[in-house]
C-alpha positions in Angstrom: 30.5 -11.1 3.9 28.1 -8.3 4.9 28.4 -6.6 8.1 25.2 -4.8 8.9 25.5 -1.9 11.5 23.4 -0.9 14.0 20.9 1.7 12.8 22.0 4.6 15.7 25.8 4.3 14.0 26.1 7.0 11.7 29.1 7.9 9.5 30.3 10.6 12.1 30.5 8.3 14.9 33.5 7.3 17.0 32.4 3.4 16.2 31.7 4.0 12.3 35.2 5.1 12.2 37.1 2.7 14.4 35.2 0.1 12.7 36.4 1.4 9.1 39.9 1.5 10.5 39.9 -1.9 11.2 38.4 -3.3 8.3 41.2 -1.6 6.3 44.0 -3.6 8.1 42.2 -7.3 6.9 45.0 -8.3 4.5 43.0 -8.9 0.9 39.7 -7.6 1.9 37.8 -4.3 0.2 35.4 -2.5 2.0 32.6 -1.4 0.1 29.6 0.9 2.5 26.3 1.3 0.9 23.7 3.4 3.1 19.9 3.5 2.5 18.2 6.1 3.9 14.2 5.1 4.9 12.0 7.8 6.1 12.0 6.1 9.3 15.9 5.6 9.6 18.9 4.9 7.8 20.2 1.4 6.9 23.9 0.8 6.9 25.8 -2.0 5.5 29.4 -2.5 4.6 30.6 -5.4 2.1 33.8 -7.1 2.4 34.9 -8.4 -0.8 38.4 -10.8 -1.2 39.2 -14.1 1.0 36.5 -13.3 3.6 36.6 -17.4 4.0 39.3 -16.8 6.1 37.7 -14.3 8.9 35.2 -15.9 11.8 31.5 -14.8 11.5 31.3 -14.5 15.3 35.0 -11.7 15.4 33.1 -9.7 13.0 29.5 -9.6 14.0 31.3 -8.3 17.5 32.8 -5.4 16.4 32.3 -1.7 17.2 28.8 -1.0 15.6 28.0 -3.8 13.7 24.7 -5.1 14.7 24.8 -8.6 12.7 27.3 -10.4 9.8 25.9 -11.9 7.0 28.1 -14.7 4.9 27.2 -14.6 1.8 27.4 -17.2 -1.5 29.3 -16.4 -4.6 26.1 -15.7 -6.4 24.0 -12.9 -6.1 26.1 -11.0 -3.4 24.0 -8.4 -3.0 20.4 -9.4 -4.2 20.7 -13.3 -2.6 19.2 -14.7 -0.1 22.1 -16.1 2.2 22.0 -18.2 5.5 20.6 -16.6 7.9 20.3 -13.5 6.3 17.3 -11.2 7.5 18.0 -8.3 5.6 14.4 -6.7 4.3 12.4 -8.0 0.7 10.8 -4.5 0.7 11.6 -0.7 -0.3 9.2 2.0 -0.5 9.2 4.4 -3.7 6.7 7.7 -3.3 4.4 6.3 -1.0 4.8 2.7 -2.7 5.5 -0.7 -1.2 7.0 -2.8 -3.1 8.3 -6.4 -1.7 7.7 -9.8 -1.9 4.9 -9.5 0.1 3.1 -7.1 -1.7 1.1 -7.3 -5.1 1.3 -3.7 -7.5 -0.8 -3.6 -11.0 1.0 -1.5 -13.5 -2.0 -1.5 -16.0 -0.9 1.6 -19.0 0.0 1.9 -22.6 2.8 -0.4 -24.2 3.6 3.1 -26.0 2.7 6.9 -25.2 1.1 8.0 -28.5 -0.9 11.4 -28.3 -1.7 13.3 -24.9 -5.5 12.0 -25.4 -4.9 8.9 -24.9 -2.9 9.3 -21.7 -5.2 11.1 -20.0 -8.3 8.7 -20.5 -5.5 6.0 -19.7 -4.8 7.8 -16.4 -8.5 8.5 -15.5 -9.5 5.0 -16.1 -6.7 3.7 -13.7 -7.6 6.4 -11.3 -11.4 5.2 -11.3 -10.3 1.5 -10.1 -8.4 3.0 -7.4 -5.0 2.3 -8.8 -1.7 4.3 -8.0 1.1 3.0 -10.7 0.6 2.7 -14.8 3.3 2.1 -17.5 3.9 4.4 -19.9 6.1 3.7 -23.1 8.6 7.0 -24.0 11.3 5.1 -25.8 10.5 2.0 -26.7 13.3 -0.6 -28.8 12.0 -1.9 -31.7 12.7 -4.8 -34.0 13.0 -2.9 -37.3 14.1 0.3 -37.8 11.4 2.0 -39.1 9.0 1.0 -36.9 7.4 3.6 -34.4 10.1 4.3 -31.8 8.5 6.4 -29.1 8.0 9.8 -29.0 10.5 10.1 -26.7 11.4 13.0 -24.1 8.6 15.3 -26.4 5.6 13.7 -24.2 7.6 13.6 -20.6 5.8 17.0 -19.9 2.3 15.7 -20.4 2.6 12.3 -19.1 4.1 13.4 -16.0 1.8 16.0 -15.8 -1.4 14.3 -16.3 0.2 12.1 -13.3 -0.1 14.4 -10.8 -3.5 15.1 -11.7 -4.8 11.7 -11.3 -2.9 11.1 -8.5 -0.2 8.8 -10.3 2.5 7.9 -7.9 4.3 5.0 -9.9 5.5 5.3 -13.4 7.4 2.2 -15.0 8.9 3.6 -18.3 11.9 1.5 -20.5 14.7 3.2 -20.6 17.3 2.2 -23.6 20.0 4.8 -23.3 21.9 7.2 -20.7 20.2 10.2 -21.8 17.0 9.2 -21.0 17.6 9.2 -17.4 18.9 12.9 -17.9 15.1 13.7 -19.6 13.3 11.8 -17.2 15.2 13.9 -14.1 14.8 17.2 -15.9 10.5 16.7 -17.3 10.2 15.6 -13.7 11.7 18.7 -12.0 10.3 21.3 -14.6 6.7 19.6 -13.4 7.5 20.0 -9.9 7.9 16.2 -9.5 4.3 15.3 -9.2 5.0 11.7 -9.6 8.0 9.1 -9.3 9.0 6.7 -12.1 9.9 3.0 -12.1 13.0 2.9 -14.6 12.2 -0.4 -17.1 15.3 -2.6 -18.5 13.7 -4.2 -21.6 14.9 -7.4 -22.3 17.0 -6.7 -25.4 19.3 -4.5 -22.9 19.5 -7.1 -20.1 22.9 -7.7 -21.0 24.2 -4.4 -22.3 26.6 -4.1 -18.9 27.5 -0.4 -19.3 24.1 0.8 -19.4 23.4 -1.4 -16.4 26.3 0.3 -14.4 25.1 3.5 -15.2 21.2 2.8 -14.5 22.7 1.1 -11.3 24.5 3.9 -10.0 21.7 6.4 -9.7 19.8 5.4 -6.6 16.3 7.9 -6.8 14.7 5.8 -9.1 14.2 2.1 -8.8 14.5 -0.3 -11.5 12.2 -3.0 -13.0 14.8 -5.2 -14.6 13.5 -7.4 -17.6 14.9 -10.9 -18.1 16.9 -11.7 -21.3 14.4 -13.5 -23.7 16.8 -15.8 -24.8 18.9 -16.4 -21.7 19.0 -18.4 -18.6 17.6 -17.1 -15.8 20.3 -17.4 -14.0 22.3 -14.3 -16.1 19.5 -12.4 -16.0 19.9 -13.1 -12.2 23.2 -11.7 -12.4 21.8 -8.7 -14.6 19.9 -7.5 -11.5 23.8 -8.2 -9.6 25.1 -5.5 -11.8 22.7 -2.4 -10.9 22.7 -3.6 -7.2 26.8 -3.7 -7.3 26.5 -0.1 -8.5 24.9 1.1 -5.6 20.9 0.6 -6.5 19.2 -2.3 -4.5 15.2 -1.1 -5.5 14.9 -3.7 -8.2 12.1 -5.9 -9.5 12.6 -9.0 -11.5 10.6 -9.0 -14.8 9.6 -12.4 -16.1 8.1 -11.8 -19.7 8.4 -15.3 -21.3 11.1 -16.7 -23.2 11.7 -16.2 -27.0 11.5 -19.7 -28.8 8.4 -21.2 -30.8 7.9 -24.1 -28.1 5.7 -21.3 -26.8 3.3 -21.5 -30.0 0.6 -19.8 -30.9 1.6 -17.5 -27.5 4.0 -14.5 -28.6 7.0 -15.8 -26.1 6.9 -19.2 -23.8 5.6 -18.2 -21.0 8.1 -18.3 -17.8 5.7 -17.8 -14.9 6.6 -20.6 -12.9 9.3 -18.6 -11.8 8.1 -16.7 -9.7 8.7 -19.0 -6.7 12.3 -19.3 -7.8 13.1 -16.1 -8.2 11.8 -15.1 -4.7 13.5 -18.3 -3.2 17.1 -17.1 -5.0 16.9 -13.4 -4.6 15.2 -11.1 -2.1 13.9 -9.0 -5.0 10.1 -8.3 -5.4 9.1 -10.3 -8.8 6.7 -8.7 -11.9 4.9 -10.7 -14.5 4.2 -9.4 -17.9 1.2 -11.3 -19.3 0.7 -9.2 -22.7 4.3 -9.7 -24.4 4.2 -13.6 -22.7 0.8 -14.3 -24.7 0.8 -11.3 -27.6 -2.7 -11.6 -28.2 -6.3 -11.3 -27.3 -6.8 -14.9 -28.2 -9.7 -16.1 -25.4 -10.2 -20.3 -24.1 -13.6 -21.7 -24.3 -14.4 -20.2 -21.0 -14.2 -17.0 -22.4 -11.5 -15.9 -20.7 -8.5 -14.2 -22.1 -5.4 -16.2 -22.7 -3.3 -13.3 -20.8 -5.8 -13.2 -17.7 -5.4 -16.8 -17.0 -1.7 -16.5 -17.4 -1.8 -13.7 -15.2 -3.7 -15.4 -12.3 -1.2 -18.0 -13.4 1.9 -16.3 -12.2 -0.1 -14.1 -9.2 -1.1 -17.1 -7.6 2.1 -18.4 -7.7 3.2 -14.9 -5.7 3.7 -12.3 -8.4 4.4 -9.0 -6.9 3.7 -7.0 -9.8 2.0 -7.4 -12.7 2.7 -4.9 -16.3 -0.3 -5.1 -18.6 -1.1 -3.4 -21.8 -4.2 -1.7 -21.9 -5.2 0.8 -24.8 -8.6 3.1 -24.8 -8.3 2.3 -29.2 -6.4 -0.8 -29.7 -6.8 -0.5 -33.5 -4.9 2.6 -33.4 -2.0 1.9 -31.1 1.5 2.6 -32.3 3.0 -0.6 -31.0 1.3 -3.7 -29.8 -2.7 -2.9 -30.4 -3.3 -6.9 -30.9 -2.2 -7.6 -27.4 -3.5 -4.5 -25.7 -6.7 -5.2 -23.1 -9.9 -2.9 -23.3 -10.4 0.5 -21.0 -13.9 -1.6 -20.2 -12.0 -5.1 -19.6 -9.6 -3.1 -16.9 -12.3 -3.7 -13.7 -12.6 -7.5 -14.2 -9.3 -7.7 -14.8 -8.6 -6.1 -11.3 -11.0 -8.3 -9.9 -9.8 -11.3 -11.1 -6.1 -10.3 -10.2 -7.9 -10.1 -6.7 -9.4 -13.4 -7.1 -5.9 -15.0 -7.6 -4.3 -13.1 -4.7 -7.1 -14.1 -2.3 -6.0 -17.8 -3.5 -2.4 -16.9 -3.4 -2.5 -15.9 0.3 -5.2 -19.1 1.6 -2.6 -21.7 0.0 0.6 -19.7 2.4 -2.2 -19.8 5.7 -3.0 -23.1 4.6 0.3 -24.0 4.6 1.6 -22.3 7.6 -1.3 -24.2 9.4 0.2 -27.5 8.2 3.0 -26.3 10.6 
């Protein structure tokens, strides 16, 4: 059960603590508070965990403070949708909206590999009147002697090179709990000139202690990958493990599935999804069309095999898309084949648009059908 509190009951007030004191006299039931603080105001909510079955919705939604109670389903506690729960699909991030109402294009390199690069990288999203790139530091590779990132040596640059193209979004893979350290220091020593989007690839969906530790900072959010060759449904409880931490500001990754039933594509595309995911969770949903597909491989239209998938999963409701772009694909460190042209990034915008215009007539169509 989830007791939300009244958004004028702060942690000093003579209702916060009466109501504290009474939760810790339910026989078998934990209180666990978890505050989010908006720039607008500051959102309140206390969990009960143990034989909450036992304790009637309307007794609790009336005491001191609490402005609604929420029973929730054994899955996904935190990140579910539950009966009549209202709670918000939304949190903001540097000036970013991110829900599952909005659409954000995180169009970057796969893999930082000289300061060059980045900035024409930067200055090309900057043109199309983008806010939010990916940029690869660390970056998990199959064999070990592949190239591996470059690691907290370009933070300075990339974050710097940010701010100058007025960057607010970064989404950048994480794979161990030093990184965060290097990411918090680069970003102070550059007077924090952008934000960054911490990335779970989807060989660490299930590494649980790195998940706990990702979960418990709460500045950064976190775009959590699924598991390539996992049910959705565990990688649905992957997101449950940073949210039980304390971090709620997740995105869902779907990436495609590792098996050869997705021949000649790289991974099986997952896309259909995306309606799932949003009708399961309350967390915002990304698509990643260049490691679904792998490849520049085009239909007889002449369209590329990764935009169609992309308008694929957007007009099924995608709220983020990660793409692989490259100014010089033949010279990228990891994934040139897949990477999209500097010139191809406009039409790919405006055929992102193109999908989302679709997207948002078939919900008015539909809501019109009463």
């Amino acid at each position: 059960m989830i007791l939300i509190l009244d958004s004028k009951i702060g942690e000093q007030s003579p209702e916060y603590k009466q109501l504290l004191g009474h939760l810790a006299t339910l026989p078998g039931i934990q209180s666990r508070v978890h505050v989010e603080r908006g720039s607008e105001q500051t959102l309140t909510e206390i969990y009960l965990i143990g034989n909450t079955k036992a304790l009637d919705l309307d007794d609790m939604q009336n005491l001191p403070g609490v402005e609604r109670a929420v029973r929730v389903s054994e899955e996904y506690r935190i990140l579910g949708r539950h009966k009549d729960d209202q709670r918000p699909t939304h949190f903001e991030y540097n000036g970013v909206r991110f829900g599952q109402d909005t659409l954000n294009v995180f169009a970057g390199l796969c893999a930082v590999d000289n300061r060059e690069h980045v900035e024409i990288m930067m200055k090309a999203v900057h043109d199309c009147g983008q806010v939010c790139t990916r940029m690869g530091a660390y970056k998990p590779r199959t064999s070990p002697y592949a190239f591996q990132g470059h690691g907290k040596l370009c933070l300075p640059y990339v974050f710097e090179l940010a701010g100058k193209y007025g960057i607010k979004v970064i989404a950048m893979e994480i794979t161990h709990e030093s990184h965060l350290n290097e990411i918090r220091e680069a970003l102070h020593q550059a007077g924090n000139p952008t934000g960054v989007m911490l990335q779970i690839g989807t060989r660490n969906t299930q590494n649980f202690e790195l998940l706990k530790i990702v979960g418990r900072q709460t500045e950064m959010p976190i775009l959590l990958k699924r598991g390539f060759g996992i049910t959705l449904d565990e990688s649905l409880n992957a997101a449950e493990y940073l949210a039980s931490e304390g971090n709620r500001n997740v995105v869902f990754g779907l990436r495609g599935m590792k098996t050869n039933m997705g021949d000649p594509h790289r991974n099986f595309v997952d896309f259909s999804h995306v309606p799932v995911v949003k009708r399961l969770t309350r967390m915002p949903v990304c698509i990643d069309p260049s490691h679904s597909v792998g490849s520049r491989a085009a239909a007889p239209d002449g369209i590329l095999d990764m935009m169609h998938v992309t308008a694929q999963g957007v007009i099924a409701g995608a709220n983020m898309v990660l793409v692989d772009f490259h100014p010089a694909p033949p010279k990228a460190l990891v994934d040139g084949p897949q990477a999209m042209l500097l010139k191809e990034l406009p039409y790919f915008l405006d055929d992102v648009q193109i999908a989302r215009e679709a997207y948002l007539k078939r919900v008015a169509h539909r809501k019109g059908q009463g």
